[in-house]
MDTraj code that builds the backbone (N, CA, C; nanometers):
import mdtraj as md
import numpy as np

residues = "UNK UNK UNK UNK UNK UNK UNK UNK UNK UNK UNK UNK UNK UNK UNK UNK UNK UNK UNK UNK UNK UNK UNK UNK UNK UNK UNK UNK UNK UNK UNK UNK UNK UNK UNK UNK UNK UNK UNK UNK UNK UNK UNK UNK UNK UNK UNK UNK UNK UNK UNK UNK UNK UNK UNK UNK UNK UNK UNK UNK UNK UNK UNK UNK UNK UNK UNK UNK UNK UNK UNK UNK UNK UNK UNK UNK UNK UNK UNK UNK UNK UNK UNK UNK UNK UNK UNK UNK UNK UNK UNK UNK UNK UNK UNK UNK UNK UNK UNK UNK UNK UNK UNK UNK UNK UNK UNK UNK UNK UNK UNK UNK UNK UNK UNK UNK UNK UNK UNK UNK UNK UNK UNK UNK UNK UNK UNK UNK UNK UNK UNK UNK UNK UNK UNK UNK UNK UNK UNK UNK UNK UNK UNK UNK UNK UNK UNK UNK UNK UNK UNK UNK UNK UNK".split()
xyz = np.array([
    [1.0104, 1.3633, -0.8741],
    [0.9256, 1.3803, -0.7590],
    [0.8097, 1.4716, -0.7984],
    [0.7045, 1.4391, -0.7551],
    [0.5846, 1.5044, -0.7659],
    [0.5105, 1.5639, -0.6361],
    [0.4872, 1.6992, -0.6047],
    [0.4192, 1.7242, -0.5130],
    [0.3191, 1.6948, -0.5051],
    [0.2410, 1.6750, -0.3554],
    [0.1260, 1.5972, -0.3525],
    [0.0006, 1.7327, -0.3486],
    [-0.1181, 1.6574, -0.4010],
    [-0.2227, 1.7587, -0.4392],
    [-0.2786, 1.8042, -0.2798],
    [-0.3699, 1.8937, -0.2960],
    [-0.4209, 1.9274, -0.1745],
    [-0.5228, 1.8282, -0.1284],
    [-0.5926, 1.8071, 0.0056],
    [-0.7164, 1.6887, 0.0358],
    [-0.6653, 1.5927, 0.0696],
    [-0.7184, 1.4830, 0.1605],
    [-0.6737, 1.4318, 0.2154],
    [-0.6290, 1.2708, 0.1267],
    [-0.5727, 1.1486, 0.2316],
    [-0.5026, 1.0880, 0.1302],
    [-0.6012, 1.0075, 0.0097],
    [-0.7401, 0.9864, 0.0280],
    [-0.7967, 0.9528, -0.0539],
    [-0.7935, 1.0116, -0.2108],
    [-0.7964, 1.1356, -0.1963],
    [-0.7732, 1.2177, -0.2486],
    [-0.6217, 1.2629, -0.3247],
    [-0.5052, 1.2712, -0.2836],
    [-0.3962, 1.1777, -0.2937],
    [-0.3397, 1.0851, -0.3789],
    [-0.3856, 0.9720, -0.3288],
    [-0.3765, 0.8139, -0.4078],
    [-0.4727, 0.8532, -0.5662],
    [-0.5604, 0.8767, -0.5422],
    [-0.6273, 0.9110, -0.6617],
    [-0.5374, 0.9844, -0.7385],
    [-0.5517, 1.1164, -0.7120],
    [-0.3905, 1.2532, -0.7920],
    [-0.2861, 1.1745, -0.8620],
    [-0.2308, 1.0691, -0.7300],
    [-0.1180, 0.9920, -0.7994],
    [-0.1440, 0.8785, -0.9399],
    [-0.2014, 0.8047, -0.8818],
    [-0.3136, 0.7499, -1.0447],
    [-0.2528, 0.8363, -1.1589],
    [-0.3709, 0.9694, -1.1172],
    [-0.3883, 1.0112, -1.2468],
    [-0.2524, 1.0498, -1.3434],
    [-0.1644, 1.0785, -1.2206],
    [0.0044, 1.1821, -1.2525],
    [-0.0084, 1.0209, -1.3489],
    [0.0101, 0.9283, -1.2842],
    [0.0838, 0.7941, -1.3970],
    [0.0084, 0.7968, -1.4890],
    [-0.0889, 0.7746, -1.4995],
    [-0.1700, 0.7820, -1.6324],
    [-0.1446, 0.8872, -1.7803],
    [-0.0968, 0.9922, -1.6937],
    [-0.0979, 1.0687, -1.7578],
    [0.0707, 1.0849, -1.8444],
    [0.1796, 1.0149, -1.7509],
    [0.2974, 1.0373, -1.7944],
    [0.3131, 0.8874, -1.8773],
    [0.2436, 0.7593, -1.8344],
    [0.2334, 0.6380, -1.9291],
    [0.1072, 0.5336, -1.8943],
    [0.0242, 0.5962, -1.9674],
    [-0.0692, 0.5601, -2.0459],
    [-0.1224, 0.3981, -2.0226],
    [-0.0414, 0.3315, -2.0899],
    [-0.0403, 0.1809, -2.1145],
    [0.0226, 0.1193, -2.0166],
    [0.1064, 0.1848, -1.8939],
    [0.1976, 0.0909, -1.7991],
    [0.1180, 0.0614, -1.7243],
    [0.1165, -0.0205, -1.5923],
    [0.0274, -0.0574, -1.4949],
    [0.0984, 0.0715, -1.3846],
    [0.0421, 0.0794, -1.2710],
    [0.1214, 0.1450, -1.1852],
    [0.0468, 0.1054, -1.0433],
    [0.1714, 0.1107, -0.9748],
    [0.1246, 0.0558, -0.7943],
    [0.2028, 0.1408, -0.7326],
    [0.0864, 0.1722, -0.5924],
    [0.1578, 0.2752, -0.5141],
    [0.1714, 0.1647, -0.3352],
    [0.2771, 0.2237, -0.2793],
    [0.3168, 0.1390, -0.2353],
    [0.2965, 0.2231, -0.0985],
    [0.2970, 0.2123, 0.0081],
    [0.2733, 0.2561, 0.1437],
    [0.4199, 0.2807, 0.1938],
    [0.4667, 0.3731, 0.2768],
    [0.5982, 0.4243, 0.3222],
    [0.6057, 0.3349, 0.4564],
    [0.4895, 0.2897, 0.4829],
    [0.4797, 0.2272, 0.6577],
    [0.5092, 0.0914, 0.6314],
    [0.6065, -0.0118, 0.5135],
    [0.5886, -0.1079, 0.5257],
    [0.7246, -0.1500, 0.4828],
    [0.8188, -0.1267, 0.5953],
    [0.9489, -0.1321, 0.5210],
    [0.9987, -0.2582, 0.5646],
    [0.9426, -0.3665, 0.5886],
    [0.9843, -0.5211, 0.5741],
    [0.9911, -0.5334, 0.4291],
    [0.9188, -0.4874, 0.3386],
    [0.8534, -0.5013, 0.2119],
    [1.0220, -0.5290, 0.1608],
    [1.0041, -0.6862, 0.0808],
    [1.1479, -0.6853, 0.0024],
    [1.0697, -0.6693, -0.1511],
    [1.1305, -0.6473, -0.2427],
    [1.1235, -0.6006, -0.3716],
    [1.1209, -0.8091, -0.4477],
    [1.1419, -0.8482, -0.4033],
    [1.1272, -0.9986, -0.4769],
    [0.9836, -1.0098, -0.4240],
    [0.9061, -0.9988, -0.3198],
    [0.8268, -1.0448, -0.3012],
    [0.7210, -0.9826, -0.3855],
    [0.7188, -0.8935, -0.4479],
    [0.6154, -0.8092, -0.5552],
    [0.6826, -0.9124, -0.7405],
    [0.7820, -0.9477, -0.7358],
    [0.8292, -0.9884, -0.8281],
    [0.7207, -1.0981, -0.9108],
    [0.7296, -1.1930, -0.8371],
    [0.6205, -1.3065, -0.8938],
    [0.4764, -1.2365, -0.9373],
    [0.4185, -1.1877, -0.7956],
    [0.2983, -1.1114, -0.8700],
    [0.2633, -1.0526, -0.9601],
    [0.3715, -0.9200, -0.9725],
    [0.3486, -0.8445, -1.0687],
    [0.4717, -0.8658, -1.2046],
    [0.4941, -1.0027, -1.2358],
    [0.5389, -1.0644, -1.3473],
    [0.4377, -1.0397, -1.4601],
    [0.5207, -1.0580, -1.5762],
    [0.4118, -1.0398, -1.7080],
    [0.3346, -1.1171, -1.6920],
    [0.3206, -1.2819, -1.6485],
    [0.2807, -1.3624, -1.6670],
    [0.1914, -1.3152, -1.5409],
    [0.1797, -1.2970, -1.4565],
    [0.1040, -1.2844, -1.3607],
    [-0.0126, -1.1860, -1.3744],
    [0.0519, -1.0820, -1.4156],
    [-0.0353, -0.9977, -1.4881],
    [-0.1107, -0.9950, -1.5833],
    [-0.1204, -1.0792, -1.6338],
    [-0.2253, -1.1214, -1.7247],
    [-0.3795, -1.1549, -1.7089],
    [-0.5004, -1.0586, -1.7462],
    [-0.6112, -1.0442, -1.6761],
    [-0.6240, -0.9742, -1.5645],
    [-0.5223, -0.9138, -1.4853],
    [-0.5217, -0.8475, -1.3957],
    [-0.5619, -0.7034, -1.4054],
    [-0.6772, -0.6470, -1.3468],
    [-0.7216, -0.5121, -1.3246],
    [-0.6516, -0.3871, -1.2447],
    [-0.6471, -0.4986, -1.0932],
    [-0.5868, -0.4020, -1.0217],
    [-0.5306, -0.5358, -0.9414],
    [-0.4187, -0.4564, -0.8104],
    [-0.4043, -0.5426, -0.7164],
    [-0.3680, -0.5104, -0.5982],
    [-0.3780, -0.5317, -0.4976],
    [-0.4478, -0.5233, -0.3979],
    [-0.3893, -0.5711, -0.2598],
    [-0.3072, -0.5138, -0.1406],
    [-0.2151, -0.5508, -0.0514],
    [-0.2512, -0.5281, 0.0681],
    [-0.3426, -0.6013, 0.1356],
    [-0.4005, -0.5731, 0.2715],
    [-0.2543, -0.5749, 0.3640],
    [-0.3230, -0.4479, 0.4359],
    [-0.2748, -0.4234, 0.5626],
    [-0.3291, -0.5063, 0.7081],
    [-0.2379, -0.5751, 0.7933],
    [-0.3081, -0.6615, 0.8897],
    [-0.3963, -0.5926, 0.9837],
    [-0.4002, -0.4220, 1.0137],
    [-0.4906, -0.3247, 1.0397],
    [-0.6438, -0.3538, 1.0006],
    [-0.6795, -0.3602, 0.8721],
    [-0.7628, -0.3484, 0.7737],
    [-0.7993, -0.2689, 0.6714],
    [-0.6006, -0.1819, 0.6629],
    [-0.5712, -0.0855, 0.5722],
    [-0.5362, -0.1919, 0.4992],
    [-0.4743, -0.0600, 0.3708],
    [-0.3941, -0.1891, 0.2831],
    [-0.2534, -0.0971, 0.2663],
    [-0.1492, -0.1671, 0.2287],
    [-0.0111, -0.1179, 0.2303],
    [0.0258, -0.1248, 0.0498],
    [-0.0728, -0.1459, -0.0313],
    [-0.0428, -0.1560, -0.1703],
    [-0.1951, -0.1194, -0.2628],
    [-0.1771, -0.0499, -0.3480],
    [-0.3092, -0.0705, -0.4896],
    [-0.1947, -0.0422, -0.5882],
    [-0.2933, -0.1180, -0.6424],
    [-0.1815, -0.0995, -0.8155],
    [-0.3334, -0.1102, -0.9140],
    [-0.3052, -0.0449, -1.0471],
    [-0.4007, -0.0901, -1.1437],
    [-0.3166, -0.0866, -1.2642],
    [-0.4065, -0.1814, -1.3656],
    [-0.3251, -0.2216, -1.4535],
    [-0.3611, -0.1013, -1.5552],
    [-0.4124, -0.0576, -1.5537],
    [-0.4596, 0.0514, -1.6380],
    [-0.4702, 0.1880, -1.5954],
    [-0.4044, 0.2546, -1.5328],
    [-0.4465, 0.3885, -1.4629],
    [-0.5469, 0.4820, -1.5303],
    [-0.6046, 0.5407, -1.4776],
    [-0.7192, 0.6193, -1.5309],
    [-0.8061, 0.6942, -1.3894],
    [-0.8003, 0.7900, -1.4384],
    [-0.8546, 0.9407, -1.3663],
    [-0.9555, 0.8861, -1.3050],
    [-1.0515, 0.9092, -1.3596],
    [-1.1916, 0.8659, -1.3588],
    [-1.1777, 0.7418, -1.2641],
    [-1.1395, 0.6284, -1.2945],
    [-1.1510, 0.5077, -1.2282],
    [-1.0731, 0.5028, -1.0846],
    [-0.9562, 0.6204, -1.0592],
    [-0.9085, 0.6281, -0.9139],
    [-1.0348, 0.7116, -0.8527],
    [-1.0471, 0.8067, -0.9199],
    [-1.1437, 0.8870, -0.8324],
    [-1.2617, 0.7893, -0.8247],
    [-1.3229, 0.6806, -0.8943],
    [-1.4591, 0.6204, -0.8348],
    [-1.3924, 0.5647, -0.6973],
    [-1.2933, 0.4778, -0.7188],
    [-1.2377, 0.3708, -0.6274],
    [-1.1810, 0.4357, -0.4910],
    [-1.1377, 0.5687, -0.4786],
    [-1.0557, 0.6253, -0.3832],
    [-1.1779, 0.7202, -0.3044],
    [-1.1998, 0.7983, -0.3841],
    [-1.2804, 0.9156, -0.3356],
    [-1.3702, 0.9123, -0.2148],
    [-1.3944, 0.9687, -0.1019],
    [-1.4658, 0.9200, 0.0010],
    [-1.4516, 0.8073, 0.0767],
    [-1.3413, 0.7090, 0.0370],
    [-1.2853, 0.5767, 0.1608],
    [-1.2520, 0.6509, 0.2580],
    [-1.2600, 0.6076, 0.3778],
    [-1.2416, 0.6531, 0.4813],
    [-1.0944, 0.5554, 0.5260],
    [-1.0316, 0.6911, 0.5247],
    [-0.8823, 0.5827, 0.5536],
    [-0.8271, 0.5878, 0.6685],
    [-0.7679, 0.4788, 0.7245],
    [-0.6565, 0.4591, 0.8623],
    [-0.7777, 0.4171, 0.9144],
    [-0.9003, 0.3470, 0.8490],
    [-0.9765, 0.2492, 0.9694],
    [-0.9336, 0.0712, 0.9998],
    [-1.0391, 0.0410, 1.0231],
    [-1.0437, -0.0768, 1.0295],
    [-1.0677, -0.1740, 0.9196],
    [-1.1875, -0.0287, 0.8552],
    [-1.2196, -0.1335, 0.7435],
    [-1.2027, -0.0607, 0.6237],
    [-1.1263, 0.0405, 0.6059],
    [-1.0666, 0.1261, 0.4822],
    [-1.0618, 0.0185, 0.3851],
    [-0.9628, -0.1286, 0.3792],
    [-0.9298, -0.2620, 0.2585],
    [-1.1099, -0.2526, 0.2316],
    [-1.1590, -0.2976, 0.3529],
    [-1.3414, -0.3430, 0.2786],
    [-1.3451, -0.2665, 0.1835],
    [-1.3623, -0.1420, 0.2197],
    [-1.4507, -0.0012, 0.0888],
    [-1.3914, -0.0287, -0.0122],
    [-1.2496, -0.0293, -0.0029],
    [-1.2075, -0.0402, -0.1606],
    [-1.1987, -0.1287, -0.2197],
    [-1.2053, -0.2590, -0.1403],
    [-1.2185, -0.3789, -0.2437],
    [-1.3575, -0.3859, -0.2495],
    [-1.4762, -0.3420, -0.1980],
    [-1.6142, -0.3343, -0.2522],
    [-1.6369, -0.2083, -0.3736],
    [-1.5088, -0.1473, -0.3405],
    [-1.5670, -0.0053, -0.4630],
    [-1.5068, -0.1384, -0.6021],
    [-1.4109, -0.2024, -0.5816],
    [-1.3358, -0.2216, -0.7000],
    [-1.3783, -0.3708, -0.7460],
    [-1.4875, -0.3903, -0.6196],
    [-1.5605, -0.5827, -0.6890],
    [-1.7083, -0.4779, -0.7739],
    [-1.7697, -0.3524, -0.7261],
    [-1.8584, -0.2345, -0.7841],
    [-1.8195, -0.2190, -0.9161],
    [-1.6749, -0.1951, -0.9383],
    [-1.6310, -0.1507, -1.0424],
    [-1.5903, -0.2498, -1.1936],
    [-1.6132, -0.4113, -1.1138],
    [-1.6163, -0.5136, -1.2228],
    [-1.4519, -0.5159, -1.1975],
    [-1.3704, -0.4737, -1.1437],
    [-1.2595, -0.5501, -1.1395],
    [-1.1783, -0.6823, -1.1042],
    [-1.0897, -0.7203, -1.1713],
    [-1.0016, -0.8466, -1.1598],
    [-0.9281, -0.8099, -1.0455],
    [-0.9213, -0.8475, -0.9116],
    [-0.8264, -0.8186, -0.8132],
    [-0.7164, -0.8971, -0.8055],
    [-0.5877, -0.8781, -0.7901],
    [-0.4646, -0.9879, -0.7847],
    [-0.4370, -0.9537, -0.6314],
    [-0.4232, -0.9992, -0.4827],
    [-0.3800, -0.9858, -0.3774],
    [-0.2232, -1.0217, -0.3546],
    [-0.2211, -0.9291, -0.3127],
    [-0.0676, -0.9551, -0.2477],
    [-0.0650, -0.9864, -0.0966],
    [0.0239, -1.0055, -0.0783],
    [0.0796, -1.0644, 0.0867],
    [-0.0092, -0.9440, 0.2008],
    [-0.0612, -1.0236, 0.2594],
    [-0.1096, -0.9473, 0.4244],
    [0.0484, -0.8652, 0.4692],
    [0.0398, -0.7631, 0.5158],
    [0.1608, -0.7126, 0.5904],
    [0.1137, -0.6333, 0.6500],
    [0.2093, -0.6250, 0.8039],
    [0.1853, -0.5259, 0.8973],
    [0.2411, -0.4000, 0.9029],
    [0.1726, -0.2928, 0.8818],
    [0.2186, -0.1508, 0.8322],
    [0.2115, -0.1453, 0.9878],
    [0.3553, -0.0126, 1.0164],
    [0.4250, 0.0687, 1.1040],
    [0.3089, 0.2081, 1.1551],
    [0.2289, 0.1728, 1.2368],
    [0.1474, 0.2735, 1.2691],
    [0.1778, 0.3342, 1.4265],
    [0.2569, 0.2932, 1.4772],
    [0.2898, 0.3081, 1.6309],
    [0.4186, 0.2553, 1.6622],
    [0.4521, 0.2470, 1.8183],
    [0.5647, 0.1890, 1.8296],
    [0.5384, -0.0082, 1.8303],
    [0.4670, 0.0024, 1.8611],
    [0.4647, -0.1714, 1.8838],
    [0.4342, -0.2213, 1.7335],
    [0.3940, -0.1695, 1.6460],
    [0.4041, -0.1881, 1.5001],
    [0.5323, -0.1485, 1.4833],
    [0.6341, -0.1420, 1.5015],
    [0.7340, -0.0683, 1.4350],
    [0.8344, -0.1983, 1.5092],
    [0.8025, -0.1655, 1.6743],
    [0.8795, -0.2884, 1.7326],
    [0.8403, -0.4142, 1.6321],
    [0.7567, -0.4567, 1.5993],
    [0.7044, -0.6380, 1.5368],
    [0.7500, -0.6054, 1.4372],
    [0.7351, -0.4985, 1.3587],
    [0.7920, -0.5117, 1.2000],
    [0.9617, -0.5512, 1.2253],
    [1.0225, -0.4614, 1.3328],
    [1.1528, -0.4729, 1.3323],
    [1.2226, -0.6385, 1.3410],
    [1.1397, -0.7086, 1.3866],
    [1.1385, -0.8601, 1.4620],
    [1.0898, -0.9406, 1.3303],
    [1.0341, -0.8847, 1.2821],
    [1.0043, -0.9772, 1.1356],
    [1.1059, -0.9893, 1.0162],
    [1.1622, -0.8655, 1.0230],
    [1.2728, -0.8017, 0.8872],
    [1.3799, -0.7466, 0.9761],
    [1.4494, -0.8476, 1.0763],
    [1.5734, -0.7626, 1.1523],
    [1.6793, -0.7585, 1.0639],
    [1.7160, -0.7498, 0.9631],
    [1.8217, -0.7495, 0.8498],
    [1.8197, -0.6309, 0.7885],
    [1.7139, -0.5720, 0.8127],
    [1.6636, -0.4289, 0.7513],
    [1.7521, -0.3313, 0.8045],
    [1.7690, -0.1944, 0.7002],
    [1.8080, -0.0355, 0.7863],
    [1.6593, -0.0515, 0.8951],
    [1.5437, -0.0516, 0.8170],
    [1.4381, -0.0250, 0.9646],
    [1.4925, -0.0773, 1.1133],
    [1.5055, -0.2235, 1.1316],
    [1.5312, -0.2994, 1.2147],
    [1.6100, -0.2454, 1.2576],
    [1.7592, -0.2086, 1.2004],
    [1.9034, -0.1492, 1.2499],
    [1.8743, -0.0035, 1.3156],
    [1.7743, 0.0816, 1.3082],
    [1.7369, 0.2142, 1.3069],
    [1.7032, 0.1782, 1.4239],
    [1.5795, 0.0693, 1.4445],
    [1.5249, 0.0769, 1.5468],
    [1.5683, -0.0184, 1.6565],
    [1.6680, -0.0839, 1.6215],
    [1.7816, -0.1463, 1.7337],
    [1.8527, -0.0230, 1.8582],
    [1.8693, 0.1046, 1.7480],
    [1.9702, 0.1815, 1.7439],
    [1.8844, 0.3355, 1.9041],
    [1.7868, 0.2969, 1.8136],
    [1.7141, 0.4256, 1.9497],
    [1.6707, 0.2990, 2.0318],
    [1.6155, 0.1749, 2.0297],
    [1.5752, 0.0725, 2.1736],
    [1.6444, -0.0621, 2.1805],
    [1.7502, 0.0128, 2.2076],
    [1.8165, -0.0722, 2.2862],
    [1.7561, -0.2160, 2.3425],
    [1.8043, -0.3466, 2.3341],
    [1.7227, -0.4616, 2.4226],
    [1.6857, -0.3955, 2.5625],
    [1.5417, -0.4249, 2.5740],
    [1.4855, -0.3671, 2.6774],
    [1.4108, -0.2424, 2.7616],
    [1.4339, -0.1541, 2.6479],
    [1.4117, -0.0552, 2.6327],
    [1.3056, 0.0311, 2.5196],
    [1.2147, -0.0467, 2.5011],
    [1.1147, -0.0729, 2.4173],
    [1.0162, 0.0014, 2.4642],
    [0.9536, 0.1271, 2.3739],
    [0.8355, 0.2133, 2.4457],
    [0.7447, 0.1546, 2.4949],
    [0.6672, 0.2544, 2.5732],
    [0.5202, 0.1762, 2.6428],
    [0.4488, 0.1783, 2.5201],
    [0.2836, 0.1096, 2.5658],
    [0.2488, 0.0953, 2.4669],
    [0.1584, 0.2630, 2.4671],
    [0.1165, 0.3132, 2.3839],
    [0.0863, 0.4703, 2.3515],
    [-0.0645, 0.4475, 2.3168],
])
top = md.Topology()
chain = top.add_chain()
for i, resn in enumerate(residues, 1):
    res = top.add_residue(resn, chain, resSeq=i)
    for name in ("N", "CA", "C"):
        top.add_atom(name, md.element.get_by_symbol(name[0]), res)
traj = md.Trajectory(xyz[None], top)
């Protein structure tokens, strides 16, 4: 575990970059969003296969918000999180735009992954639960709302 740097998450995601870069060099590395716990682990499988990865820069997991719930790069490097991260304005609408314009700026190969709806409220949390009811999420949130008993909307 690594503590997180000071500044906000742009700032952050970048730090984390660099920590991988710095502990392996040559691996690719993707950071993954905590708000997206439908997320099954096969579904990153195909993508980020050797074979898939091939020519791949970075890649790239829109959020149905117009966040994104995934970046990965195939190359980590300091320098290149901080162009791509630094100053996005995040938890908007159009946070995915900036960074896939910093990273079409930056001459990168983008690989996309699956649209998914990140957990930002209760009615995000209710739909995620309804999408992935097989989940601990789903079971968690069976567990405090009861059928019928489903918060207002906030």
């Amino acid at each position: 575990m690594l503590p997180q740097c000071a500044g906000g998450l742009d700032r952050r995601l970048a730090a984390a970059f660099a920590h991988a870069a710095r502990l392996a060099p040559a691996a690719p590395a993707l950071l993954v969003g905590m708000d997206t716990p439908q997320l099954d682990p096969a579904a990153l499988a195909a993508p980020l296969s050797a074979t898939a990865r091939a020519g791949a820069d970075a890649w790239f997991g829109p959020a149905e918000d117009g966040g994104f719930w995934a970046l990965g790069l195939a190359r980590p490097d300091a320098a290149l999180a901080a162009r791509l991260l630094h100053g996005v304005p995040m938890s908007t609408a159009t946070t995915g735009r900036h960074l896939l314009d910093r990273m079409a700026a930056a001459n990168l190969t983008v690989r996309h992954l699956p649209a998914l709806l990140d957990v930002d409220g209760p009615d995000d949390a209710a739909a995620v639960a309804a999408l992935a009811p097989d989940t601990r999420f789903a079971a968690h949130w069976r567990k405090l709302h009861p059928a019928g008993t489903a918060p207002a909307h906030q």
